[in-house]
C-alpha positions, 0 to 999 in steps of 0.5 A: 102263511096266508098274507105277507103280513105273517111273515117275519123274515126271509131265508136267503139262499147259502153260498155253502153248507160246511162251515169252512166252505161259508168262511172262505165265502165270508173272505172272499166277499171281504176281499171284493168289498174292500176292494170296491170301496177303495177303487170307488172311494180313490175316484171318488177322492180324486174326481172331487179334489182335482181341478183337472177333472172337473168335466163332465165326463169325470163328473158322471164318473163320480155319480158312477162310483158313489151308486157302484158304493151304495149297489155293493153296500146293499147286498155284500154285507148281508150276505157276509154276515150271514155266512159269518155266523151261519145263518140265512135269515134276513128280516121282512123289512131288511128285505124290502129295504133290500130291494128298494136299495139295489133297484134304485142304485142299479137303475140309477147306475143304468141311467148314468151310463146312458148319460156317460155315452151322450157325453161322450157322443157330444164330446166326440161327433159334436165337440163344438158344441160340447160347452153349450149341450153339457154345461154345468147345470145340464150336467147336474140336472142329468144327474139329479134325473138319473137319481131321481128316477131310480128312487121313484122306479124303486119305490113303484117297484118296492111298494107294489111287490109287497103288497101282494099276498106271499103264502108260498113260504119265506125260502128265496132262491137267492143270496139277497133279496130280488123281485123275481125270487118274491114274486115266486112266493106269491098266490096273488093272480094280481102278480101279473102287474108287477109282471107287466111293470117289469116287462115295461121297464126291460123296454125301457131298458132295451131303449137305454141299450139301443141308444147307447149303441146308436151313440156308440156307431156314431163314435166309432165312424167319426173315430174312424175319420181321425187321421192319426194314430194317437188321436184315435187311441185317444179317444178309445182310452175315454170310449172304450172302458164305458163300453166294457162296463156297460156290456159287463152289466147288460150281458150277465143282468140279461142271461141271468132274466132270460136264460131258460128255465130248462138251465136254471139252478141254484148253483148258476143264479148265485154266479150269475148273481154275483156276475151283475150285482157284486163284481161290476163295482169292484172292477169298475174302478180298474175297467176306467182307471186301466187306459185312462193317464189323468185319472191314473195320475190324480188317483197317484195324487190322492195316494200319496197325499195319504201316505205322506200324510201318513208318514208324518203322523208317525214321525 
């Protein structure tokens, strides 16, 4: 294969190589997916309907959950219909959109969680403040930033991976589509730009990581300073599930690119795929619901809205 031109699809890697083995996976990526929609659609639901939960801290929730929906979506069906009906194979286009989806949703999703922790910096270090600093509209350009540079960063991304010259066959080590896997398949020596624009953008990544913490010591020595007890469980209930979510995130996306190569195999790059790309969406939902009695009791709102609504179909 001289050029990417020639290829025409991709093989992806497989979970399993008996057919019982691929059902059991075919299963259980059911089950997550299932899963992930219904927690993220419940917040979803619950954030919109609710007029108690219309804040900001609630309203970038709601961007959260919908990018959580769109990050799964890109990368779990495919990966369950192949396993369903034994193949490995996914498109050239399929590919690119592939990638182009899961960059913009995982940037975008980076870029959310450093706005969640300035809300909550704001809300905690600065609450005088907080109506001025986040109104509406600051809220809603927050957002709209956070999405849009995910589109364009995905794009650069996208547009400049497939555009060098593949000729080093279609296997990728991989069960989705990921920039690392292609660049691999490349003979191109101009593959040292989107090197350099992946070493460019895990600065800025580590720039997001650095303000999140700076936020997050200045959270902690202002809680610190809370006289009682429930004040400061209080402010954990809103803190502290952002933080598990962004340090379940961070950690395994870090491992899995910087780990040494003298570690790698198969085997560990699908966990450590799964670790970052499928599970933080499927427990998100949990991780913020678990501490948080609002959201728990708009969530019970929107469930039995249903089931009575359910109810009276039948009867």
């Amino acid at each position: 294969m001289s050029n990417g031109s020639s290829i025409i699809h991709f093989l992806l890697l497989p979970f399993a190589d008996t057919r019982e083995l691929q059902l059991c996976h075919f299963w259980l990526f059911l089950g997550i997916f299932l899963a992930a929609l219904v927690g993220n659609g419940l917040i979803i639901t619950s954030t919109a309907c609710d007029q108690h939960l219309h804040t900001p801290m609630y309203f970038f929730l709601l961007n959260l959950s919908l990018l959580d929906v769109g990050c799964i979506s890109t990368t779990v069906p495919k990966s369950m219909a192949n396993s369903l009906w034994d193949t490995r194979s996914i498109s050239y286009t399929g590919c690119a959109a592939q990638i182009f989806f899961f960059l913009f949703f995982i940037s975008a999703e980076y870029s959310v969680l450093t706005i969640m922790s300035y809300d909550r910096y704001v809300a905690i270090c600065k609450p005088l403040h907080y109506g001025t600093l986040l109104g509406s509209r600051a809220c809603v350009h927050m957002a709209a930033a956070a999405w849009g540079t995910g589109f364009l960063y995905a794009l650069l991304h996208t547009a400049n991976t497939f555009s060098l010259p593949l000729c080093r066959g279609n296997a990728v080590e991989q069960f989705f589509c990921e920039i690392p896997h292609i660049l691999k398949l490349s003979c191109s020596h101009s593959c040292n730009r989107e090197v350099g624009i992946i070493v460019f953008s895990a600065f800025l990544c580590f720039g997001c990581f650095v303000f999140i913490v700076g936020s997050y010591v200045q959270i902690f020595r202002a809680v610190l300073r809370i006289p009682s007890a429930q004040g400061r469980h209080k402010v954990f209930s809103t803190c502290l599930p952002h933080l598990a979510v962004v340090s379940l995130l961070v950690s395994t996306g870090t491992f899995a690119y910087l780990k040494s190569p003298s570690i790698s195999s198969p085997s560990l790059n699908l966990v450590l795929s799964v670790l970052y790309s499928v599970v933080p969406p499927a427990v998100n939902p949990l991780i913020y619901s678990l501490r948080n009695q609002e959201l728990q009791d708009a969530v019970k709102k929107v469930v039995m809205g249903c089931v009575s609504s359910a109810m009276h179909c039948l009867l």
